[in-house]
Residue frames as qw, qx, qy, qz and C-alpha x, y, z in Angstrom:
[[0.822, 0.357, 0.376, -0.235, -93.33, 2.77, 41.84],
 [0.387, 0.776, -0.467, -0.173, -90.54, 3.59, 39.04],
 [0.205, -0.524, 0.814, -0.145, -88.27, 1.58, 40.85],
 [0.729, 0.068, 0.635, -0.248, -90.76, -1.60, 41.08],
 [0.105, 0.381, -0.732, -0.555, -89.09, -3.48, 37.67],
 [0.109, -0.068, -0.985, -0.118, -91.31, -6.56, 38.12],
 [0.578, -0.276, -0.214, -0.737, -94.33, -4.80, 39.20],
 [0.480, -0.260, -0.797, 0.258, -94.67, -6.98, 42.83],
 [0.031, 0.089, 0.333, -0.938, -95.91, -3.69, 44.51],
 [0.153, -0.801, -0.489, -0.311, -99.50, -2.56, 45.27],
 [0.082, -0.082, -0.443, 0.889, -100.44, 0.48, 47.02],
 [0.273, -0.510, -0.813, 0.069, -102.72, 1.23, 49.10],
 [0.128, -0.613, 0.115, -0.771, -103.42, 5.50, 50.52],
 [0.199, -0.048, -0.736, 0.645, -103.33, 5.44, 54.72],
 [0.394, 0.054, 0.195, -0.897, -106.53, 7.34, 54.45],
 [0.537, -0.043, -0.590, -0.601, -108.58, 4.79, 51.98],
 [0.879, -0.155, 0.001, -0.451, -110.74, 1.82, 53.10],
 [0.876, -0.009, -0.429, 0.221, -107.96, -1.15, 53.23],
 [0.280, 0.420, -0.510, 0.696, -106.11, 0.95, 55.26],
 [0.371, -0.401, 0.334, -0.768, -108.58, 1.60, 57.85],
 [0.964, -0.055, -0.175, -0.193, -109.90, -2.08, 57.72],
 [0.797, 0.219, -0.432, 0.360, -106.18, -3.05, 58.84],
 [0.500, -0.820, -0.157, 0.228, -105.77, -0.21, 61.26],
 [0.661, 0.120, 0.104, 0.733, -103.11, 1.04, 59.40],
 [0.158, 0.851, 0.171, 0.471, -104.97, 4.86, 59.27],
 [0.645, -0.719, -0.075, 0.247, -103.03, 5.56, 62.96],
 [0.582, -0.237, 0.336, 0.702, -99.62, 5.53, 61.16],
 [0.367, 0.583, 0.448, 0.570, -100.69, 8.21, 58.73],
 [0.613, -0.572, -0.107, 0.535, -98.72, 11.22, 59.36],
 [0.312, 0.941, 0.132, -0.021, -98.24, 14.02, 57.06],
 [0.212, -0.924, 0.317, 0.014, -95.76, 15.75, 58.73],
 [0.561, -0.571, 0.599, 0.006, -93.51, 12.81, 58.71],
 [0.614, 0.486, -0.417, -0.461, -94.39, 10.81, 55.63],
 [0.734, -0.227, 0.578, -0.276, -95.31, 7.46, 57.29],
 [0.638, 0.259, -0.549, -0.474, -95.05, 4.85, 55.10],
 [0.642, -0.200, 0.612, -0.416, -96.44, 1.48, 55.99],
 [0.460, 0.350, -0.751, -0.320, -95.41, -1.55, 54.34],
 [0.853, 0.019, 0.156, -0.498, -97.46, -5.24, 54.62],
 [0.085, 0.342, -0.909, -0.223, -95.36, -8.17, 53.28],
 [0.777, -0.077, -0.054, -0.622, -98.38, -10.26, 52.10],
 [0.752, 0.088, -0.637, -0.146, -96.81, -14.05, 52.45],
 [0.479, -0.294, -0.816, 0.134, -96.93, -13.29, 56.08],
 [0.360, -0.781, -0.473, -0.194, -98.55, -10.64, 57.18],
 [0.591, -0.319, -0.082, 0.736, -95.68, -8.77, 58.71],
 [0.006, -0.972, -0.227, -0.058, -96.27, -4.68, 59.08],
 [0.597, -0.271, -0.062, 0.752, -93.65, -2.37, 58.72],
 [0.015, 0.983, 0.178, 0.040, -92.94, 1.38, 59.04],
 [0.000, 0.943, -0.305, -0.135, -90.82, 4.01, 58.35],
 [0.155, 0.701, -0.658, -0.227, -87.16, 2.81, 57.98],
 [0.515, -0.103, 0.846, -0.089, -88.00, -1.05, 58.39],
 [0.658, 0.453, 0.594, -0.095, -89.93, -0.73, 55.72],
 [0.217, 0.870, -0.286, -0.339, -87.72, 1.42, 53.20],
 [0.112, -0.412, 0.864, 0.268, -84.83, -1.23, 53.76],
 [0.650, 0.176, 0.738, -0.038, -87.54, -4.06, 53.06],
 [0.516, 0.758, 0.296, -0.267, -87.95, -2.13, 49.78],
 [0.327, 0.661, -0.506, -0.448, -85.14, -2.11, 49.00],
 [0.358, -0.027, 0.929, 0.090, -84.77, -6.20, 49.32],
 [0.586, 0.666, 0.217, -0.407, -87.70, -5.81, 46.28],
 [0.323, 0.875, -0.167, -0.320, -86.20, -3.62, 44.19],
 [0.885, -0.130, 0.213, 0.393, -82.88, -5.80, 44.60],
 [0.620, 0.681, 0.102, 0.376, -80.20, -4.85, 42.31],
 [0.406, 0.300, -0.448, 0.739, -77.88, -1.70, 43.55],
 [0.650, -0.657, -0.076, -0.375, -81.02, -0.90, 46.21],
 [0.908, -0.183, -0.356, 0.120, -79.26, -3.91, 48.25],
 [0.329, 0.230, -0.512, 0.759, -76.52, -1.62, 49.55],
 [0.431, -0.476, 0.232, -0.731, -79.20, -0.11, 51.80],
 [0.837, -0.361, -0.358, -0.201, -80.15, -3.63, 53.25],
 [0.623, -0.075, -0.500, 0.598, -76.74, -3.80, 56.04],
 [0.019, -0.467, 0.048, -0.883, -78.70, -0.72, 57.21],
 [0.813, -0.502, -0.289, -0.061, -80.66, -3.03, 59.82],
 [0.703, -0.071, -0.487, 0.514, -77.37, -3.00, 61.69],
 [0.106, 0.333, -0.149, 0.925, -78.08, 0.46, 62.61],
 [0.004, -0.366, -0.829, 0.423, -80.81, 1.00, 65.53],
 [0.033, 0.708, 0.619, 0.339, -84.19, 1.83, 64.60],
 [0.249, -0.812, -0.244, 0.468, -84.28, 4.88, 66.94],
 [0.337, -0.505, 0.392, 0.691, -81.49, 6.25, 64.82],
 [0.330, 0.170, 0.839, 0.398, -82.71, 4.83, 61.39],
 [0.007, 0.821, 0.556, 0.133, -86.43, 6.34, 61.81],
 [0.180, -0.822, -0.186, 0.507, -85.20, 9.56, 62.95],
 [0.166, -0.310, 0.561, 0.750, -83.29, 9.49, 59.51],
 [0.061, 0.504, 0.781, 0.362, -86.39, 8.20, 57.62],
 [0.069, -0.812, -0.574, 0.080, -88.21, 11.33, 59.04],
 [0.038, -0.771, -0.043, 0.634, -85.92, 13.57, 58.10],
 [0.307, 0.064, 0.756, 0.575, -86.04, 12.81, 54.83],
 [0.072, 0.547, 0.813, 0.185, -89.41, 12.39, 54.60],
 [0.142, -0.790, -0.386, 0.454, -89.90, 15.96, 55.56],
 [0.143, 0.814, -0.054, -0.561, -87.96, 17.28, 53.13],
 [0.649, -0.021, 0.729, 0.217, -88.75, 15.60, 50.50],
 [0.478, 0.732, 0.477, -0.086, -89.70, 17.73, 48.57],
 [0.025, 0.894, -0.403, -0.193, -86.41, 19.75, 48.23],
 [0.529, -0.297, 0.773, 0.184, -84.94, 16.49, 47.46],
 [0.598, 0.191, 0.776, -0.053, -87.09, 16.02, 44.75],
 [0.146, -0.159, 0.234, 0.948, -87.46, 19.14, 43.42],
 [0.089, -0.347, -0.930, -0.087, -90.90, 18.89, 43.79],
 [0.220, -0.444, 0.042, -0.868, -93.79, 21.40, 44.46],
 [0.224, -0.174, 0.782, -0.555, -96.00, 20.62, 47.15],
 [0.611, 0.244, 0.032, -0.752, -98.82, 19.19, 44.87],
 [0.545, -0.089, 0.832, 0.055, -99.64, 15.79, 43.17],
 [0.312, 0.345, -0.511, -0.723, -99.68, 15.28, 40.03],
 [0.818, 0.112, 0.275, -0.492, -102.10, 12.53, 38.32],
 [0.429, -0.304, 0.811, 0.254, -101.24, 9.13, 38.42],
 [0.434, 0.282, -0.641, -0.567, -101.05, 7.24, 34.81],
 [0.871, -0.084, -0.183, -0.448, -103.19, 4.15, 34.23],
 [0.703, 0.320, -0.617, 0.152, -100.55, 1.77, 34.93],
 [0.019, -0.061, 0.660, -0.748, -100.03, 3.10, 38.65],
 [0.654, -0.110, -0.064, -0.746, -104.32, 3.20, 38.80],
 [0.839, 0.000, -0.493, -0.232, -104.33, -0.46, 38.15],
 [0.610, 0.001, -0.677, 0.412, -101.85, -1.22, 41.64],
 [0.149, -0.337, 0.370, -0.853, -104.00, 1.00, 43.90],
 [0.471, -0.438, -0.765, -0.032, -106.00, -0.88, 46.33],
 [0.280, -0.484, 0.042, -0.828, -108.35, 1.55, 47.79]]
């Protein structure tokens, strides 16, 4: 959400009520840190690395080096998106806990 300068993001939790109304609660994955991305002007779903690079085409700016990363095969891509995502917390320096979002992140959650 940092990243999002212009504030064009919502989110949504894989567990909540839009999620499961889309069918989106399948791809929720702990272990793996699914992430499932929606592109609302047409309804296009993505996951895992397909939907990282779309993020970065958001963010724009120096993100954009990650966008020639399509050239790489998804097999190969997602298996990098999941090892990330697994340890992401050493990456982050992060405990394993969640801390409580501010009001600003409250207001782009669509439960």
């Amino acid at each position: 959400m940092k990243f999002d300068k212009h504030r064009r993001l919502k989110f949504s939790p894989l567990q909540g009520k839009l999620a499961a109304e889309k069918g989106f609660t399948a791809f929720s994955d702990e272990a793996t840190g699914t992430m499932v991305l929606m592109r609302e002007e047409d309804g296009r779903v993505l996951l895992r690395s397909d939907a990282a690079i779309q993020l970065a085409r958001v963010f724009g700016g120096a993100w954009l080096i990650f966008l020639p990363a399509f050239l790489i095969p998804r097999f190969i891509r997602d298996a990098a998106y999941k090892w990330v995502a697994r340890n992401r917390y050493l990456f982050s320096k992060k405990k394993d806990f969640c801390v409580l979002p501010d009001p600003d992140f409250e207001a782009r959650v669509i439960e």
